[in-house]
Each structure stands twice: as structure tokens, then as C-alpha cells.
N, C-alpha and C positions, 0 to 999 in steps of 0.2 A: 656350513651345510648348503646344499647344493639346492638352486630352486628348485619347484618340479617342473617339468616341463609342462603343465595346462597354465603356467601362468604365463601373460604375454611379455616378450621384451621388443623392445620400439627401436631395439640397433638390429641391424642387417648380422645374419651368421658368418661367421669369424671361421677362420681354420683350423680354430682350437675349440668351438662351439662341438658340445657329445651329439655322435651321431643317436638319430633314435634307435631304440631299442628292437632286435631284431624279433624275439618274440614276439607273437600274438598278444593285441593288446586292444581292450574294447573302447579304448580313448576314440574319439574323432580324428581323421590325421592330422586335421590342421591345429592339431595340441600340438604339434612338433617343428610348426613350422615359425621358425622366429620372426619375424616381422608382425610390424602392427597391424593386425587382419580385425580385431576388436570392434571398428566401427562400423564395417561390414559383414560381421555374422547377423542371425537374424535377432530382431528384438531390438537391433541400434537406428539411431539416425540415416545411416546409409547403410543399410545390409543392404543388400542385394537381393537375396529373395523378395525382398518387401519390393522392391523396384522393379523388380520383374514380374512377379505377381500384379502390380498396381497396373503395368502398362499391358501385359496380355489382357487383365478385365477391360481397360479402356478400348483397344483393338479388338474386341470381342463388340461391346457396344456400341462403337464405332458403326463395324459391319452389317450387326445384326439390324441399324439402326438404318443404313443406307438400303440396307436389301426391303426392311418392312416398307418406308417409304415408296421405295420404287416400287412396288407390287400395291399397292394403295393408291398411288398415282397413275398405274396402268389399271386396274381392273374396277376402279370406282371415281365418283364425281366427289369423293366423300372427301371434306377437310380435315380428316383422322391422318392426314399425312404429315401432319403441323408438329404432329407431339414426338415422333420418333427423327425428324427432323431437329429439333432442341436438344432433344438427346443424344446427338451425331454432332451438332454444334459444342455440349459442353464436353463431348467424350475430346475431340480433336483439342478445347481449350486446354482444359485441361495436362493433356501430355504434351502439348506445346509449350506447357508452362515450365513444365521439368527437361524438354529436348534444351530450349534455349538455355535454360541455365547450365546445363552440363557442357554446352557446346562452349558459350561465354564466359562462363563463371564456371566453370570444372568444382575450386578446392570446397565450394557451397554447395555442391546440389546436392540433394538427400532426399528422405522418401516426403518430408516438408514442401518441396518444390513443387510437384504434383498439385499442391493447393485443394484437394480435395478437401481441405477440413479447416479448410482458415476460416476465417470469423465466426467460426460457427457457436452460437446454432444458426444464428440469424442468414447467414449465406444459406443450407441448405431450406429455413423456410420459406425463403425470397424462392428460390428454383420451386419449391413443393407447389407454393399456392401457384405459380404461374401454369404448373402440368395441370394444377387441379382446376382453375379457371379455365383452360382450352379446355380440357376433358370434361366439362359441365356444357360449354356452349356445343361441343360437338357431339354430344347427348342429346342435346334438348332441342337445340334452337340452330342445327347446322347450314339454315340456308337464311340466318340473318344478315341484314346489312349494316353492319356494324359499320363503316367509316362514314364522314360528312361528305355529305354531295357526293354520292355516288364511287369513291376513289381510293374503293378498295382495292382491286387490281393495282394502281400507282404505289398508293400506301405498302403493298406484298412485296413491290419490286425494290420498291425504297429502302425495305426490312433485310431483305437479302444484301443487298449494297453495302447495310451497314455493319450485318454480321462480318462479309469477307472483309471490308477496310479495316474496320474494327481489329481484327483478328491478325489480320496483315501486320499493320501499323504496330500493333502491342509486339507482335515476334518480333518486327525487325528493330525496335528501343531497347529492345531486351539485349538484340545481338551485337546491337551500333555500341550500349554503351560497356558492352563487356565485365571486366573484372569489375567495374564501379557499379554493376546492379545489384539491384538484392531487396529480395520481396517484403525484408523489413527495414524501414526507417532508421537508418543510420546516428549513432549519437555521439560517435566519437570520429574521425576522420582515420582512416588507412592510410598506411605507406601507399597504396594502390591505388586510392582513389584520384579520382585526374575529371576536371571540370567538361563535361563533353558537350561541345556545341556544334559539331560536325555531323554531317548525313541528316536522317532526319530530323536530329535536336534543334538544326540551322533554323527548320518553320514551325517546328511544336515544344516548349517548354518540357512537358510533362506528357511523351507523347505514348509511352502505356499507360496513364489514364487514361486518356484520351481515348484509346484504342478499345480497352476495358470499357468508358461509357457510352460510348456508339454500339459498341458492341450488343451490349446488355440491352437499350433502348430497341437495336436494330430486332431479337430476337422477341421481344414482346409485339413488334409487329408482325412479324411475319407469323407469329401465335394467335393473331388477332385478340390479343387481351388489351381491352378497354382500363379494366383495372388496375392490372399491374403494370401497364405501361407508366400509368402515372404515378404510382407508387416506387417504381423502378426510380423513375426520374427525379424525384423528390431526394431517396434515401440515398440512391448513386452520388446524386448531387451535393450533398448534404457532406456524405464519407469524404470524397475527393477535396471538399471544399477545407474543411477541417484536416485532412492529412497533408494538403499542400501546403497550409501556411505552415502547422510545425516545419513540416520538410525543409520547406524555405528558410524557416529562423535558423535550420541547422548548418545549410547551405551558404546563408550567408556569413556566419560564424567562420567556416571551412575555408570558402574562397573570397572572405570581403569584396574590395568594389568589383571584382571581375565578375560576379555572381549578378550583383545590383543590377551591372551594365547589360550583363546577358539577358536577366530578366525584366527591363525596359523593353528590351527590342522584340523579344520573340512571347509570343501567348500561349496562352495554351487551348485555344480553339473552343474550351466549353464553359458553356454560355454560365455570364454573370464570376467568373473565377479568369482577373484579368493576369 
């Protein structure tokens, strides 16, 4: 007995494969299309809709996010520009996160890549309290001088500095290290994996964390949050501190001494995690 045609088959159509039915038929058409379409209808890992829907909102907030800023920094002295700013910082991380992988890592990316909903909950109330701290001091108290000695201005410049390096440095690890990324810790070794110490891995170990904790630190500055700056820095710290050394027991498993040698020489630039 013959399948039906809504079930999928994962070989390419054949010359002997039945044409579909010329009838009227209220199937979807791609019930008739043979190949493996499955992980990309909606509802999968990789549908497509899901991916294109995810990155229109992120382009949506993006914009909307760069346009309120600008209009807040032209027509007021007001630090209400701080917050829609963060919000144009996590919209661009975010579809950065899913562009490099698809570009480097193509057979991985999925609507997972995006990272909108990793760690969660605690990723999304790390971002909550940081909007809800600036949107309380710039309620209340928007003409405080929150930094030591005067060096607020320096401190603002320095925030920005770290978001774009930050941000820089995490896309281009992503793209340096190609097939051999991927957003989760690895525990068995690929045919594809290959030890990458070239481009930027040559001066940073670990240089998407890296990237990710400047990043994160950089944007509590320029939010001028006193609180979650240091909470940032703590729990950042803490994550990375604890994911590197698994990573590294697995790395060194993977590539014995060549791994050891590589990680003598190069650091990974955040402080106290040599």
C-alpha cells in the first residue's frame, strides 16, 4: 500500500515518484513535495516562519528604538534616551547571534540561535531589572550624579566603547571560528571540529565571552545603573567562570597537549579567569 503523500520522504523525487494529483485538493502543496521540508515548516527548530517573524520584530525594534532615541536626544536634555538605546543594543545582539551562525555554522542555526530565550528566566530578569533601575532613576532622580569624582561623561563614553567592542569582538569569534561554534558546550568532539587559534583566538582564549562580558558591563554604563552594573559583574563573572573550565575539561579531552599549549599562551582578557 502506497504512502500518502502528507507523509514526508527525506530522498529527492525519482522519475517514478506519482505525480500529484490533478484534482482540487485542500492538502497544503508542500504535502507533495518530496523532500525533507519537516524542519522547516512552522512549529520546528528551523521553520522559517519562526525565523522570519523573530528577525522582522527584532528590525522593527531596532528602528523604532533608534528613531525614539534620536528624537529624545534632539528635542530634550532628558536621560530617557538611555532605555530605548538598550533596546537597539539587545535588538542588533541578538540577530547577530542568529546572522553569524547561519553565515558560519549554516547545518545549526535555527530559531534557538536567536538566543532570545536562553537561560531563561534569569537572562530575561537580568535585562528587566536593568530597564526597571534606569526607568526609576530617570523618574525620579534624572539629574543625579551618579559616578565618583565627577566622571560621568568619561564613564557614558567608556559604556559605549564597550557595547561596540563587545559586540564587534563576540560576531567576529563567532565567524573566525566557523563550523567549530555553537551556542552549546560541546561533549562529544565532531568530525568538524578543528582547534582554532587563528585571527582573533591568536590574543583571546574565549573571545565571545569576552565579547558578551564587556559587552553586558559596557551597557549598564551607559544605563547609568549603579546596581546592576555590579550585579551584571558578579553573575557574568561567575557564568563564564564556571562554563570555561567545563568547556576547557572538554577541550582538553578533544585536543590534549595542543589545547594545554594554546591555553598557556593566550588569556582570555576577563579579569581573575586566567
Amino acid at each position: 500500500m502506497a504512502a500518502p503523500l502528507h507523509e514526508y520522504d527525506d530522498s529527492w523525487p525519482s522519475s517514478e515518484s506519482p505525480s500529484p494529483p490533478s484534482r482540487l485538493s485542500s492538502a497544503p502543496a508542500w504535502h507533495y513535495i518530496r523532500v525533507p521540508l519537516k524542519p522547516f515548516l512552522s512549529g520546528q527548530p528551523k521553520s522559517l516562519a519562526g525565523i522570519a517573524l523573530r528577525a522582522f520584530c527584532l528590525g522593527l525594534v531596532a528602528a523604532g528604538s533608534a528613531l525614539i532615541m534620536a528624537h529624545t536626544l534632539a528635542t530634550s536634555d532628558s536621560p530617557a534616551w538611555r532605555l530605548p538605546f538598550f533596546a537597539l543594543a539587545l535588538a542588533v545582539f541578538h540577530f547577530l547571534e542568529f546572522w553569524t551562525t547561519a553565515e558560519a555554522n549554516t547545518p545549526v542555526a535555527c530559531i534557538d540561535s536567536f538566543l532570545l530565550t536562553a537561560n531563561w528566566p534569569a537572562y530575561a530578569v537580568a535585562h528587566s531589572a536593568a530597564f526597571v533601575e534606569c526607568l526609576l532613576v530617570t523618574r525620579f532622580a534624572p539629574g543625579r550624579d551618579w559616578a565618583p569624582l565627577h566622571t560621568g561623561p568619561l564613564l557614558l563614553v567608556l559604556g559605549f566603547a564597550m557595547v561596540l567592542v563587545g559586540q564587534v569582538v563576540r560576531s567576529v569569534a563567532m565567524l573566525h571560528a566557523g563550523v567549530s561554534f555553537n551556542h552549546h558546550v560541546q561533549t562529544d568532539k565532531a568530525e568538524s571540529h578543528t582547534l582554532v587559534t587563528k585571527g582573533i583566538y591568536s590574543v583571546l582564549r574565549h573571545p565571545s565571552y569576552f565579547g558578551f562580558f564587556y559587552w553586558g558591563l559596557g551597557t549598564q554604563l551607559v544605563l547609568g545603573n549603579v546596581v546592576c552594573f555590579f550585579i551584571y559583574a558578579f553573575v557574568l563573572w561567575k557564568f563564564f567562570s564556571s562554563r570555561i573550565r567545563f568547556e576547557e575539561k572538554k577541550l582538553v579531552e578533544f585536543f590534549k597537549n595542543e589545547y594545554v599549549e594554546y591555553r598557556r599562551d593566550v588569556g582570555t582578557k576577563i579579569p581573575f579567569i586566567s
